[in-house]
N, C-alpha and C positions, 0 to 999 in steps of 0.2 A: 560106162558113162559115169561122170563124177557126179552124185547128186548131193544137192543143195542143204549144207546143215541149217534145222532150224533153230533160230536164237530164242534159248529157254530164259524163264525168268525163274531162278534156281528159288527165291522164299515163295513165287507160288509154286511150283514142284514139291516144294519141301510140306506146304498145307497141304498140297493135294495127296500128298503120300502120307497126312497124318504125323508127320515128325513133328509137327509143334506142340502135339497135343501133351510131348513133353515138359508144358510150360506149363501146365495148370499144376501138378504134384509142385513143380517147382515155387509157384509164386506161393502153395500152401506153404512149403518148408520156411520159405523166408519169413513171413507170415507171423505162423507161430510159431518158427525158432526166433523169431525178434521180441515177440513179447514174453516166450521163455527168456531170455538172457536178459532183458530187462528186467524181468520178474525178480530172476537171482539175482540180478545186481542192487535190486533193492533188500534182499535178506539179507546179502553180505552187510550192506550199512546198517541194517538194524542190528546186525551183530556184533559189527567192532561198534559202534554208535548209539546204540537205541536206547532209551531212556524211558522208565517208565511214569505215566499221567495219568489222569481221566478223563472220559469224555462221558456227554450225556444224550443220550439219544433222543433227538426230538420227530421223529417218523423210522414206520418201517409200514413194508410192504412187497407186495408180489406182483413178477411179471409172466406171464402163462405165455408160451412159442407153440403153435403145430406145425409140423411137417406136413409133406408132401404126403404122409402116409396116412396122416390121422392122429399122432401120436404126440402127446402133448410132454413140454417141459416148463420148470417150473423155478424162476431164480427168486432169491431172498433178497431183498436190499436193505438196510440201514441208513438213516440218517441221522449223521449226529455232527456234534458241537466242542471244541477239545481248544484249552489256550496252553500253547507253547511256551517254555519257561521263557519270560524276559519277553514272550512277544502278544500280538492281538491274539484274541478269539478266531477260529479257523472251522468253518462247516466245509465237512466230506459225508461222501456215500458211496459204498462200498455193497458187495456180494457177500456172503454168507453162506455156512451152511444151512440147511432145515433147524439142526439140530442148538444150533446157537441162538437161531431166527426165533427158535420154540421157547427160548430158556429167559428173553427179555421181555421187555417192555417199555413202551413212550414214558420219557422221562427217566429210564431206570440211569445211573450211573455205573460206567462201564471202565473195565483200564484199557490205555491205549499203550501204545510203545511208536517212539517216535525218534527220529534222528534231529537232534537243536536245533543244526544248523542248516538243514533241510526239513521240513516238519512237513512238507507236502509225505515225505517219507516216511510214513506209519503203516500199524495193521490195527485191530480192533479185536480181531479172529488171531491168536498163537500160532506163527505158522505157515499164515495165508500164503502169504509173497512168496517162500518155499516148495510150498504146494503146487499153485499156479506153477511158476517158473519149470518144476519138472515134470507137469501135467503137460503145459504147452509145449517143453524142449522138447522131451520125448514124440510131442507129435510132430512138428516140425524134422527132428531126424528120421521120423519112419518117412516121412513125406521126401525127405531130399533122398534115403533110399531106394525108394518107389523110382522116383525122376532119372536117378544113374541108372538103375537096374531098365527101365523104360529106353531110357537115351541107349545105351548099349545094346540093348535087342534092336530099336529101330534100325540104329548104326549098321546093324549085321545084314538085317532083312533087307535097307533101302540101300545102299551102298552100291548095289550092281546097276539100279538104274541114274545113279546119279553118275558113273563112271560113264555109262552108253550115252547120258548127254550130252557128260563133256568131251569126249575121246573117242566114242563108238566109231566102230563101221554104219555109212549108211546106206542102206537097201529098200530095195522093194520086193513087198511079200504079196501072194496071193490069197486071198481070202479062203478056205477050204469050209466055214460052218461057226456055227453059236455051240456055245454048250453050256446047257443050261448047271448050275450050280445050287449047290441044297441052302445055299444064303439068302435070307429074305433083307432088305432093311425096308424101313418105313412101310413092310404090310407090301412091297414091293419086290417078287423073284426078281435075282440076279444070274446075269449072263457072262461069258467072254466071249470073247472073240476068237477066233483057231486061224492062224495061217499056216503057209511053208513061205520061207524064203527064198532070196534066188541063188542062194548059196545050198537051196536043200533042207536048210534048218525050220523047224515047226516049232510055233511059240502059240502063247496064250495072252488076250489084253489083261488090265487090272478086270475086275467087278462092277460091270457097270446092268444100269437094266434093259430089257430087249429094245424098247422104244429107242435111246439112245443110238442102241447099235445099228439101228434097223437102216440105217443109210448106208453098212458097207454090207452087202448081201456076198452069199456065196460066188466067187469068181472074178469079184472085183480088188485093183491094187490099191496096197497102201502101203505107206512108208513106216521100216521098222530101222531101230539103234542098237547095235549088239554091242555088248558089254566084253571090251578088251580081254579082260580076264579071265572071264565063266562062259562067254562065247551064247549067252543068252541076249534074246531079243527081245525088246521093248518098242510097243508104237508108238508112233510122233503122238499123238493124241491124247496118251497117259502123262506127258508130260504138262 
């Protein structure tokens, strides 16, 4: 008997199998590989470009961050006052090291470096926009490494149920028992499911908890997707 394929919705399959979670490393990389390559693109100007001025500091201060953990951080900021050759007066405020933060003071006069023709394009800090730029590049590229390295393992591991969606054999399996599995999530043991098919073959569901499964008890049928190529079986229900 021919039975009935069911119509999968492949981006929920793809959530339910965790393959999105590819996107979170990813949306880091872009992230802060955008404001690395910004970053350097402002040293480069101060390089070919940069001119040196003053500016005078009229505030500085601190902003204290805790974590989830308890663990506290601690940025510098400056506020100052700097006129661009040939143009108005211009207030910016910037980050800093401690060790800079430590060495001024309100009112001190300070050199700036700045691009003429862009004067938004300064530093205050020797360096800064260098620094940043390959503080963030560098994490943004560990972060798109993460993401491929992530994307090609899920690709490996999820690949056979997504081929038994599209293409499988479909059959009906009988229920043979749970087995319980040493995974807990949310404080929550997890279980699968164990059949044989009608082909003979014996499979296992995803990870789900006993509550969930406790409607298809031992003996009872359900529909399983075997994957063309590895000849493994997948339930309608994991999809």
């Amino acid at each position: 008997m021919t039975m009935e394929r069911k119509q999968v919705s492949f981006p929920r399959l793809l959530w339910r199998l965790g393959v999105l979670w590819v996107l979170f490393p990813l949306v880091f990389a872009v992230a802060f590989g955008g404001i690395g390559v910004y970053s350097l693109q402002q040293a480069r100007l101060l390089d070919r470009y940069g001119i040196e001025g003053t500016a005078t500091i009229d505030d500085k201060y601190t902003r204290t961050r805790r974590d989830s953990e308890g663990r506290t951080t601690t940025d510098y900021y400056l506020e100052y006052t700097f006129r661009p050759e040939g143009g108005m007066p211009m207030s910016a405020h910037d980050t800093v090291q401690r060790s800079f933060y430590n060495r001024v003071s309100e009112g001190d006069a300070i050199p700036i470096r700045y691009v003429p023709h862009r004067p938004d394009v300064h530093e205050v800090e020797p360096g800064s926009n260098k620094l940043i730029g390959w503080i963030f590049g560098g994490i943004g590229f560990v972060a798109s490494v993460v993401a491929l390295g992530l994307a090609g393992w899920m690709w490996t591991r999820k690949r056979s149920v997504l081929r038994a969606a599209r293409h499988g054999e479909v059959r009906q399996a009988r229920v043979t028992g749970l087995r319980r599995t040493n995974v807990q999530k949310n404080n929550q043991q997890m279980y699968v499911l164990q059949w044989t098919d009608a082909a003979g073959q014996t499979g296992e569901s995803r990870m789900q908890t006993q509550e969930h499964l406790s409607g298809h008890p031992e003996g009872s049928v359900i529909v399983v997707y075997v994957d063309p190529q590895t000849g493994r079986g997948w339930w309608e229900e994991d999809f």
